[in-house]
C-alpha positions as CSV (number, residue, x, y, z in Angstrom):
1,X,0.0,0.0,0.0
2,X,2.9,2.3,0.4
3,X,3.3,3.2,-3.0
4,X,0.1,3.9,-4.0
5,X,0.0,5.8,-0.5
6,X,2.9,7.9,-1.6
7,X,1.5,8.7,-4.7
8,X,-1.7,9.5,-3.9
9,X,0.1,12.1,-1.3
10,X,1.9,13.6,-4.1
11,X,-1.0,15.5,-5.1
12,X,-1.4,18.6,-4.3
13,X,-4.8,20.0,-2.9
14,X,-6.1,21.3,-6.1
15,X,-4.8,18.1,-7.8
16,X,-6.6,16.2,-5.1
17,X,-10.0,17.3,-5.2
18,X,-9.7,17.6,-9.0
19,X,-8.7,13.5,-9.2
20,X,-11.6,12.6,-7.0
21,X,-14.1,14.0,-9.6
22,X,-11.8,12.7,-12.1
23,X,-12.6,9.1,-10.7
24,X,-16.1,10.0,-10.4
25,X,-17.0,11.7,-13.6
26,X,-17.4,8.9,-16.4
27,X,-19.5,6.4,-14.1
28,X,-23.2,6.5,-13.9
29,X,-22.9,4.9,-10.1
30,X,-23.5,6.4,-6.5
31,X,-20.1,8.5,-5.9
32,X,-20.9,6.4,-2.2
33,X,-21.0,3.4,-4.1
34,X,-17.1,3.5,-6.0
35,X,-14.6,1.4,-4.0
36,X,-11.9,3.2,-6.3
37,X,-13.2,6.3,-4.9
38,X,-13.9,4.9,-1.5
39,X,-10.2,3.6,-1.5
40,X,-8.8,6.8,-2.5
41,X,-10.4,8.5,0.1
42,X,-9.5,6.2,2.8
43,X,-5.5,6.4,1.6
44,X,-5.5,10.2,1.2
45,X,-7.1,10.6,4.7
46,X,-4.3,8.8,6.2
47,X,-1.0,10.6,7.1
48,X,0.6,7.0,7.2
49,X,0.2,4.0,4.5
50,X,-2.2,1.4,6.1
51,X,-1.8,-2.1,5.6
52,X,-3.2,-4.0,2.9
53,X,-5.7,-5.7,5.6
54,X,-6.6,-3.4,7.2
55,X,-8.1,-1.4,3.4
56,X,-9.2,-4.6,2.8
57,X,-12.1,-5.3,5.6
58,X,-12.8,-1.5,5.5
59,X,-14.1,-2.1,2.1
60,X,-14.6,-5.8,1.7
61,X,-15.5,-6.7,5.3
62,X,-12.5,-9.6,5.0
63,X,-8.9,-9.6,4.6
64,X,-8.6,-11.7,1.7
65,X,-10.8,-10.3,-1.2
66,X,-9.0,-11.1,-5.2
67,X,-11.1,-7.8,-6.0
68,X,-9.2,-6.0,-3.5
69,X,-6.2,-6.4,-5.4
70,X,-7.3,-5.8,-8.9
71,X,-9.0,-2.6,-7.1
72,X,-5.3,-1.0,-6.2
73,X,-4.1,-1.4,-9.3
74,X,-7.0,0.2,-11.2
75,X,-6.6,2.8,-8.6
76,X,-2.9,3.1,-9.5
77,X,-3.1,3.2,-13.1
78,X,-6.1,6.3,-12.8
79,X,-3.6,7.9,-11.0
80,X,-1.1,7.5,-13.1
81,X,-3.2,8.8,-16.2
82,X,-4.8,11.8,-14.2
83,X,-1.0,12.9,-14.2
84,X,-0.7,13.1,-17.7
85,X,-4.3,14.8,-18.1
86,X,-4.7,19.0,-18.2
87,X,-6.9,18.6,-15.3
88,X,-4.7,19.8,-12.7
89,X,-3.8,23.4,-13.0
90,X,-1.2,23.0,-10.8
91,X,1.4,21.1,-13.1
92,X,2.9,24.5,-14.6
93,X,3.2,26.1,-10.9
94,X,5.4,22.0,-9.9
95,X,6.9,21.6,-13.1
96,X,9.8,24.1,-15.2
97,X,9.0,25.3,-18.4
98,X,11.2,22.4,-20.2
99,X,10.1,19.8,-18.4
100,X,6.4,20.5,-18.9
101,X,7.1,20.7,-22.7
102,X,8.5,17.4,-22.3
103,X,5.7,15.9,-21.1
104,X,3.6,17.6,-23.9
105,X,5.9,16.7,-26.4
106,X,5.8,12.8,-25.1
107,X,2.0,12.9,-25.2
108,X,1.8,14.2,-28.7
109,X,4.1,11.1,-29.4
110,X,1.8,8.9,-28.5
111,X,-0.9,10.5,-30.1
112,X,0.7,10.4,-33.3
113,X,1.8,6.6,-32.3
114,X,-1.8,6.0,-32.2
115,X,-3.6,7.6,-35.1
116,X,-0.6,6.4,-37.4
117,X,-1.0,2.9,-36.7
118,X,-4.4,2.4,-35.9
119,X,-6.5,4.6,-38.5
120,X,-6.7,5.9,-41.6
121,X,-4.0,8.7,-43.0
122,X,-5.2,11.6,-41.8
123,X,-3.5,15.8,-42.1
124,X,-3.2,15.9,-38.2
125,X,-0.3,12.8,-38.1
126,X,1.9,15.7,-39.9
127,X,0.9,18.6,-38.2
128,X,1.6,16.3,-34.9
129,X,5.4,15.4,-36.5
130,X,6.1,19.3,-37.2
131,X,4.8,20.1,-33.7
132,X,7.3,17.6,-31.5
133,X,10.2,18.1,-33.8
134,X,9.9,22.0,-33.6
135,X,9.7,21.5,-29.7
136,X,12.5,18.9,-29.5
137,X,14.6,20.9,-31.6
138,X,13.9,24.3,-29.0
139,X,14.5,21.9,-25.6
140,X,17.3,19.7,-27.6
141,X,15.3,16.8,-26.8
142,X,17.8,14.7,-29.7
143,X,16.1,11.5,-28.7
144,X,13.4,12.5,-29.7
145,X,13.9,14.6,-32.5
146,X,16.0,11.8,-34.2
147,X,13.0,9.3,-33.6
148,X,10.4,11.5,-35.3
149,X,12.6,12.7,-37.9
150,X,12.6,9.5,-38.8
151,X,9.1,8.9,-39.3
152,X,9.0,12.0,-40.8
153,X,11.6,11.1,-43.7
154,X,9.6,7.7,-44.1
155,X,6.0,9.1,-44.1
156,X,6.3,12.4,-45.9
157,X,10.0,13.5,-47.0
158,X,10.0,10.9,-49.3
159,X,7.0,11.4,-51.0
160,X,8.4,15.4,-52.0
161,X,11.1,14.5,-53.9
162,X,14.9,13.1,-53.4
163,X,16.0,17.4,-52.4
164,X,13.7,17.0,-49.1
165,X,14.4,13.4,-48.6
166,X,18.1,14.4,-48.1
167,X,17.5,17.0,-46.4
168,X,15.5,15.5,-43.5
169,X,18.0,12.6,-43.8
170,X,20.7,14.7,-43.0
171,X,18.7,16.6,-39.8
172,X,18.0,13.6,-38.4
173,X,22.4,12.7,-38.8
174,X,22.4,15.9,-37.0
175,X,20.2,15.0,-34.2
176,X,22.2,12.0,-33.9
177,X,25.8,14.0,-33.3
178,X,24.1,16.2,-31.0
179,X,22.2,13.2,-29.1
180,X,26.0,11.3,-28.9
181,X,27.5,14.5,-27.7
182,X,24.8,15.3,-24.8
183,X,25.1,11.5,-23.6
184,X,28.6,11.9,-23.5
185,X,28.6,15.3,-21.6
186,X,26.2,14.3,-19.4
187,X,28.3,10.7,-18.4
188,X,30.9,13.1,-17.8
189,X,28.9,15.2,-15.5
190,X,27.6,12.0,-13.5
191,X,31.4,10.4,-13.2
192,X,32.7,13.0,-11.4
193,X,29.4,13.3,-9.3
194,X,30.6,9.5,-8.4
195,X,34.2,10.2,-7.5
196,X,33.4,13.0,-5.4
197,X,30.8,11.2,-3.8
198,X,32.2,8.0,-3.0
199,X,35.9,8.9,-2.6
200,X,36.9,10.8,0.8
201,X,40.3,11.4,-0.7
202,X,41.3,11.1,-3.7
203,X,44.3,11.4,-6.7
204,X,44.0,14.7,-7.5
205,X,47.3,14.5,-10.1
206,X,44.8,11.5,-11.8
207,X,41.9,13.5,-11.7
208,X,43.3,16.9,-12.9
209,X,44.4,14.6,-16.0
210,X,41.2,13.0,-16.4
211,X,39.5,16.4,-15.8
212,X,41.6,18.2,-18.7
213,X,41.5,15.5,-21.2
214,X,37.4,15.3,-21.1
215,X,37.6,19.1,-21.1
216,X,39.2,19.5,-24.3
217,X,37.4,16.8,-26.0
218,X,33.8,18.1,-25.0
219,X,34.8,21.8,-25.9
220,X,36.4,20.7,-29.3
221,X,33.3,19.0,-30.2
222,X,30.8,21.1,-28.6
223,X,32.4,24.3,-31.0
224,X,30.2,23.3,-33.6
225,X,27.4,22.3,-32.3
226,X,27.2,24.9,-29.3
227,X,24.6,23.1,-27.5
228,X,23.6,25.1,-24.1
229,X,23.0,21.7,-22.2
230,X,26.6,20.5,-23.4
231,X,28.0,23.8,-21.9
232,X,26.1,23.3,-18.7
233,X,28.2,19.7,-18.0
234,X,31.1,21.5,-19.5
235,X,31.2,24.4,-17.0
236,X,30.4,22.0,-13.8
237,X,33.8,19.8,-15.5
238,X,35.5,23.4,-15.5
239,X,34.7,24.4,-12.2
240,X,36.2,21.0,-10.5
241,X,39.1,21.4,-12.6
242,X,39.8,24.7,-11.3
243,X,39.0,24.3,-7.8
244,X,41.4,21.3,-8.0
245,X,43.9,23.9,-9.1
246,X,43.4,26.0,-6.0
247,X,42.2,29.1,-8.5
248,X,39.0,29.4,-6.5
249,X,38.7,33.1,-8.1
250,X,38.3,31.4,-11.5
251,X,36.4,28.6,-10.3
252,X,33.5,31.6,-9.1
253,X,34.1,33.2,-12.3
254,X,33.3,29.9,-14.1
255,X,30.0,29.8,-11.6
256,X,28.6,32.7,-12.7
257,X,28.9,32.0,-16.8
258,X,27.2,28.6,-15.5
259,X,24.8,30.9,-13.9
260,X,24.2,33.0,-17.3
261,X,23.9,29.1,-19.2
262,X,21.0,28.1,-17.0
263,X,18.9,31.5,-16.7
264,X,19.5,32.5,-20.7
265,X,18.4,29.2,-22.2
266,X,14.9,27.3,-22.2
267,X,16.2,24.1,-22.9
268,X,18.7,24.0,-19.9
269,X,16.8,26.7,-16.9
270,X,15.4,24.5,-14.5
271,X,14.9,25.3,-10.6
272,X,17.0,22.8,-9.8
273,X,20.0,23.6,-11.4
274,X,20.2,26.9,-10.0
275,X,20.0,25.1,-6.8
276,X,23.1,23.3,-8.2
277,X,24.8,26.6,-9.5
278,X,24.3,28.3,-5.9
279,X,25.8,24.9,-4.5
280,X,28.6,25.0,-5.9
281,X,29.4,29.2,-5.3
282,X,28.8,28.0,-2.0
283,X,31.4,25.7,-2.4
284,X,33.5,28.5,-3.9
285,X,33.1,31.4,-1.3
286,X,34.3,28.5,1.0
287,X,37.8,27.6,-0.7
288,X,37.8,32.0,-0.4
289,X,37.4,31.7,2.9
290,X,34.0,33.9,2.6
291,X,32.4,32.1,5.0
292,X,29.5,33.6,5.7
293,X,28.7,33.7,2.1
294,X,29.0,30.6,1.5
295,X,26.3,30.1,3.8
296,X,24.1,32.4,2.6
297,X,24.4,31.1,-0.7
298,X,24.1,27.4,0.4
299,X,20.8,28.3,1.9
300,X,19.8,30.5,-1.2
301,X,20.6,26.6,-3.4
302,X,17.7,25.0,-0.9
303,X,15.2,26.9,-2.0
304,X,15.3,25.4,-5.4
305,X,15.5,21.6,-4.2
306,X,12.2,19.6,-3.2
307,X,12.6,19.2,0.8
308,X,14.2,15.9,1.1
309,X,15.2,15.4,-2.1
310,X,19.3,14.2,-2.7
311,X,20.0,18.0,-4.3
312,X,18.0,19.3,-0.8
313,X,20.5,17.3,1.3
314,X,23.5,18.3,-0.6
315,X,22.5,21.7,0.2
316,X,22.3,21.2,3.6
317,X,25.6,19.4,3.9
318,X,27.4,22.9,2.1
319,X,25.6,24.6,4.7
320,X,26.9,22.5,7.6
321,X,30.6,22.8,6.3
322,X,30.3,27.1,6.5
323,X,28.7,26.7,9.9
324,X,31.4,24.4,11.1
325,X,34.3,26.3,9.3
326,X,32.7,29.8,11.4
327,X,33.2,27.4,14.7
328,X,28.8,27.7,15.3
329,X,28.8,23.8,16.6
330,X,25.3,24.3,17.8
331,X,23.9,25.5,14.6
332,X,26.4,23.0,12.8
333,X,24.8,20.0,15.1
334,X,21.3,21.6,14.1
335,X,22.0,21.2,10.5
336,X,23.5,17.9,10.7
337,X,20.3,16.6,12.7
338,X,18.4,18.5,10.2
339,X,20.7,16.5,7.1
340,X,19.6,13.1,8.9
341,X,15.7,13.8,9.5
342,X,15.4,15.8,5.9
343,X,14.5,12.7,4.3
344,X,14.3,8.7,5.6
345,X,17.5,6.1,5.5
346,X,16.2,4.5,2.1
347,X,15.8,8.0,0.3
348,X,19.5,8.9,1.6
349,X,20.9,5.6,0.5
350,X,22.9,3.6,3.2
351,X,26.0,5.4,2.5
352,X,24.7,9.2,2.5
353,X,23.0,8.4,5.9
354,X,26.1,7.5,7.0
355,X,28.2,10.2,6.1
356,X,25.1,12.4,7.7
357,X,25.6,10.4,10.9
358,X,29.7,11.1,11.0
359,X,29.3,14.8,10.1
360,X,26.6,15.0,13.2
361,X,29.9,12.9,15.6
362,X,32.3,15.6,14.5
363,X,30.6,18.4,15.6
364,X,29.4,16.9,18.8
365,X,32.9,16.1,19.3
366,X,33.9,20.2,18.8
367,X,31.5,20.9,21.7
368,X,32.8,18.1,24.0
369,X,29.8,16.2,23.5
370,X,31.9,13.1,23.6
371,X,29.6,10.5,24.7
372,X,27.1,11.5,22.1
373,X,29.9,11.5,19.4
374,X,31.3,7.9,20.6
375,X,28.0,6.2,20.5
376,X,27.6,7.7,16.8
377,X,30.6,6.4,15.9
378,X,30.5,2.9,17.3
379,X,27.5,2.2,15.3
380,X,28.1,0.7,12.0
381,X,27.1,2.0,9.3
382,X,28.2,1.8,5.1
383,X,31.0,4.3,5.4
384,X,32.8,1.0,4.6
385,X,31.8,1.8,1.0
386,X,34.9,4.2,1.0
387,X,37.6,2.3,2.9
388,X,40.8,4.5,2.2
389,X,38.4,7.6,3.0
390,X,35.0,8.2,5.3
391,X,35.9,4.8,7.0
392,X,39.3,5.7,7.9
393,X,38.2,9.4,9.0
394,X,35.2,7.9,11.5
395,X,38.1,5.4,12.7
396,X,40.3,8.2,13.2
397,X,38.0,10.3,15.1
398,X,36.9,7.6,17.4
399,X,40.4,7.1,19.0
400,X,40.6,10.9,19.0
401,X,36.7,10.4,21.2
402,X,38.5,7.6,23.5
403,X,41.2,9.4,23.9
404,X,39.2,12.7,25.5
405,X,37.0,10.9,27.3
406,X,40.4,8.8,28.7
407,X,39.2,5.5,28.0
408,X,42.8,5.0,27.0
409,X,43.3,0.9,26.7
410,X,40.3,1.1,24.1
411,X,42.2,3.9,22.5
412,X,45.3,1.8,22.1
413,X,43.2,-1.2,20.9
414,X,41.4,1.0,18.6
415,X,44.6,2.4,17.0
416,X,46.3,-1.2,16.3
417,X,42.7,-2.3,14.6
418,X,43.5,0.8,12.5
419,X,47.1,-0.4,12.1
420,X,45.9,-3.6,10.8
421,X,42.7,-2.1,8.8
422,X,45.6,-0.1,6.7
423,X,47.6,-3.4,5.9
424,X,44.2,-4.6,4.6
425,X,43.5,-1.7,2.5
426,X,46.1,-0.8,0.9
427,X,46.5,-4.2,-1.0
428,X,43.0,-2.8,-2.9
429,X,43.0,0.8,-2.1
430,X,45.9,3.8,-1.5
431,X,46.0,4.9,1.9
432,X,46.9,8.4,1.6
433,X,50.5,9.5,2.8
434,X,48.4,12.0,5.0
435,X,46.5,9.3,6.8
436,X,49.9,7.1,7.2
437,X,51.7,10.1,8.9
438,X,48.0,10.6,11.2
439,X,48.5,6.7,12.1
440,X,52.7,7.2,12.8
441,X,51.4,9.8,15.1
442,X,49.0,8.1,17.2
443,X,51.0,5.0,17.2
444,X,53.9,7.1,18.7
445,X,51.5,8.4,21.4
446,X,49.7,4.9,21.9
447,X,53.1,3.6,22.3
448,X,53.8,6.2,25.0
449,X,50.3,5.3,27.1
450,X,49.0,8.7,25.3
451,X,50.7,10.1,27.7
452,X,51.2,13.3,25.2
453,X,53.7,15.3,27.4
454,X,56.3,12.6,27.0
455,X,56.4,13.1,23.0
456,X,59.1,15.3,22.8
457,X,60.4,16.0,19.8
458,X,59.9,13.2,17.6
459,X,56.8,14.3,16.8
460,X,57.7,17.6,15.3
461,X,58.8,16.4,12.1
462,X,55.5,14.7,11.3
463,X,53.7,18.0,12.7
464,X,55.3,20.5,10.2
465,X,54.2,17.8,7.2
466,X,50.7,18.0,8.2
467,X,50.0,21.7,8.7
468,X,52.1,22.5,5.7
469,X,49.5,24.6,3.2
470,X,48.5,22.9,-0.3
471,X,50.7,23.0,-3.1
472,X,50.2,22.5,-6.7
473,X,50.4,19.0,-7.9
474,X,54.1,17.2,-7.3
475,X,56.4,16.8,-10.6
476,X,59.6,14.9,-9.1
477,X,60.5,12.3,-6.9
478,X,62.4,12.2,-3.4
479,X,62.3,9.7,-1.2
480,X,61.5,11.1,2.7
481,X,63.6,9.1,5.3
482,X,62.4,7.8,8.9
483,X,63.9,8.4,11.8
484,X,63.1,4.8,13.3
485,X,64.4,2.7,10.3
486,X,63.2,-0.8,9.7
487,X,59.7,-0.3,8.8
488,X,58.9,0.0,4.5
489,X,58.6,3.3,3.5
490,X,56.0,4.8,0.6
491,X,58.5,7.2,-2.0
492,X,56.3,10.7,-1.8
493,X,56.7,13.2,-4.7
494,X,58.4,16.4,-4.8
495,X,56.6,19.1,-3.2
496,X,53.8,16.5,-1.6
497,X,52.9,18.9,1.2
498,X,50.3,19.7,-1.2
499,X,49.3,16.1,-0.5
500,X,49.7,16.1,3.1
501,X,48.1,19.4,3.4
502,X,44.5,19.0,5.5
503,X,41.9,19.6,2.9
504,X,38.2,20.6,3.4
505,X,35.3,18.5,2.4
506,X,37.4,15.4,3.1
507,X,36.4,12.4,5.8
508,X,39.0,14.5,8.1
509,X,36.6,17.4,8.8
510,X,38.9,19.4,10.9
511,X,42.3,19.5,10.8
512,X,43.9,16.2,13.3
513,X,47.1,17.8,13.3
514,X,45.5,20.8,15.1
515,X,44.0,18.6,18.4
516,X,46.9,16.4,18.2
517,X,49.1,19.9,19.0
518,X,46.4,20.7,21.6
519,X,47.2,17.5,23.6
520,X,51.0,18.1,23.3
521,X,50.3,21.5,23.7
522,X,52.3,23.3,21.5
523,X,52.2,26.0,18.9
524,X,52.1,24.8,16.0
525,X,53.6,28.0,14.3
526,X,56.5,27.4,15.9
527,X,57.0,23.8,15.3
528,X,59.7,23.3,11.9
529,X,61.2,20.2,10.6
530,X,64.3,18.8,11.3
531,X,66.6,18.6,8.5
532,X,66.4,15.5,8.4
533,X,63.9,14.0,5.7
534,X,61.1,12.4,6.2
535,X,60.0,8.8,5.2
536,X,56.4,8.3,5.1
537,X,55.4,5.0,6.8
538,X,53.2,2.1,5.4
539,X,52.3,0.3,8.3
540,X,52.8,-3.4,8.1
């Protein structure tokens, strides 16, 4: 019953009342009388889905009734058509211009589907084909355009003489370019979603190379066609690539010509993608360190997401990042618990519920909330999806909780399990040379009962590596030594502070190397590397 449930409470009021006299209106029975009615009335009425049962007695006086079930999916289906009616004069007000020509366009398909194959040839069958591939051409709908081209240069080009034969024949090679190069844009567009989603850090040098090679091609081919919905994937590929390059000036420069894309053309401008546009400045006054803006324009991105939707949740999370970055915990804690309840486990998907969940641990954690953070993070959950990132970041910060709350023998068992979960790994995954040096330190300090006012000096070394600033990506090699010997040693690329640099939007949310200088209190402005170099440890 939940799905018809939900999609009966998709309706909005006006659609409501209109689909009950839509269910009413071609039947010569008692309105009192229709159990589709009745039904509908009962599921509508009901803020949550009841069981199939329970609908059945209340309409069948049993719970096992064969007509009950060929009832809900009669129900269903006059639902599903009372969508595609023009009864509801709500569906301009929910839908953006484009996709509301879709729909039209997609109806008129299947009109002309119909009246081509079932009756006689009739004018209307052409004046249907000029309609859709007018309006597929304006919203660059190339599926579509390609598949009633096609009809049109077998019904009627044909018939005018070899000149418009070609010349429909050579649209719909046209439409077929353009369809190959939007698919491929749009892949594009959807593989980076996935690495940034699923990957808490990641290769930037691969990336950048990936990122410039799908550049050029899509520009080159995109010169001739000049497609605004290929330019709207291109400038989202643009703006990674430069925020990857640490030119966060360019990358907001880039936002607002993606801006201009969506607002200047039908076929692109939809609600939701300037959500996505005001996302991603967000994203941009952050890396400028305008952080206040970035908030503001985070919260300016929800208002064009559906509460609860993914895009909705996205939003939230930039908003959580500016609040935590402007040290306002409780309003960061808020947002986080807001992230979590915004929509249920299933519509977040395991691993974005997770993620939620470790966000929520890391501010309680800023506010000394460290029972509530510890619980959080002894629960498991799919971060496991992303071992050499999320998962290693909630391990991480759970020592960090055991270690504050001075449950120290945990801590030390804790750290060894991470010892051994990086052995495991790293024969699938990198570990990250940052997260090696984060595991030499707390091994030095589990070694040491965490007893942080006995590390003197060693520690300084690994300090300066981790609070270095980010560079731009390495071009030689050098090798950085250890100063206990014996253990194998990963060879780090020239100027790889960039690498070991704490980055934002990464499974480490704050900075470790920053509460790891609180507990030995120091400054860490003052701490420098020995000359010595530095070998970067892979834990065995």
């Amino acid at each position: 019953m939940q799905e018809l449930h939900s999609l009966l409470h998709s309706f909005t009021s006006g659609e409501g009342s209109s689909f009950r006299n839509y269910l009413s209106c071609f039947t010569t029975y008692n309105k009192e009388n229709l159990k589709q009615l009745q039904l509908a009335e009962l599921l509508m009425n009901e803020k949550e889905p009841p069981t199939h049962d329970a609908c059945c007695i209340k309409l069948y006086g049993t719970k096992h009734d064969h007509s009950f079930d060929d009832l809900k999916y009669q129900l269903k289906e006059k639902a599903l058509d009372f969508l595609l009616s023009d009864i509801s004069c709500d569906k301009k007000k929910e839908l953006d211009e484009a996709d509301y020509a879709i729909i039209r366009m997609k109806k008129k398909s299947a009109q002309f589907q119909h009246l081509f194959f079932s009756k006689t040839r009739i004018f209307a069958i052409n004046y249907l084909l000029d309609d859709i591939i007018r309006e597929a051409k304006k919203y660059e709908q190339y599926s579509m355009l390609a598949e009633h081209l096609k009809y049109k240069k077998t019904i009627v080009s044909w018939k005018q003489g070899k000149a418009e034969f070609e010349k429909t024949n050579a649209e719909m090679q046209d439409a077929a370019k353009r369809l190959a190069l939007y698919n491929k844009a749009e892949h594009y567009y959807y593989e980076l979603n996935m690495m940034n989603e699923y990957n808490g850090r990641q290769d930037e040098k691969r990336k950048l190379q990936w990122l410039q090679k799908v550049i050029a091609e899509i520009d080159t081919e995109n010169k001739n066609i000049k497609s605004p919905h290929v330019s709207y994937s291109l400038k989202f590929l643009e703006l990674e690539y430069y925020q990857l390059k640490k030119n966060y000036a360019k990358a907001r420069s880039v936002c607002t010509e993606w801006l201009d894309i969506v607002m200047d053309n039908k076929s692109v401008y939809r609600r939701q993608r300037l959500g996505v546009v005001y996302d991603n400045l967000s994203r941009c006054e952050f890396y400028l360190q305008d952080y206040t803006q970035a908030a503001k324009d985070a919260r300016e991105a929800q208002k064009y997401f559906n509460a609860g939707s993914e895009n909705y949740c996205i939003a939230l999370e930039q908003e959580f990042y500016a609040l935590f970055a402007m040290e306002q915990y409780n309003e960061a804690i808020d947002m986080a618990e807001k992230m979590i309840s915004s929509a249920t486990r299933k519509e977040l998907g395991e691993f974005r519920d997770a993620k939620y969940h470790y966000l929520l641990a890391n501010a309680l954690f800023k506010k000394e909330r460290f029972r509530e953070a510890l619980n959080l993070l002894s629960q498991e959950r799919e971060l496991s999806q992303d071992k050499a990132g999320w998962e290693i970041g909630r391990r991480t910060l759970k020592i960090m909780t055991l270690v504050e709350k001075n449950q120290l023998d945990e801590a030390g068992l804790t750290v060894h399990s991470l010892k051994q979960f990086f052995s495991r790994t790293e024969t699938e995954t990198p570990i990250s040379p940052r997260d090696k040096i984060i595991l030499k330190l707390l091994l030095m300090a589990e070694r040491k009962g965490f007893a942080f006012n006995t590390l003197t000096g060693g520690t300084d070394k690994y300090m300066s590596k981790l609070k270095a600033p980010p560079q731009p990506s390495p071009l030689g090699r050098e090798n950085i030594s250890s100063p206990d010997g014996g253990e194998p040693a990963l060879s780090l690329s020239k100027g790889q502070e960039g690498a070991l640099a704490w980055q934002p939007f990464t499974h480490e949310v704050f900075p470790f190397h920053e509460w790891f200088a609180g507990k030995l209190k120091i400054n860490l402005n003052k701490v420098t590397a020995s000359s010595e170099k530095l070998k970067v440890m892979v834990m065995k």
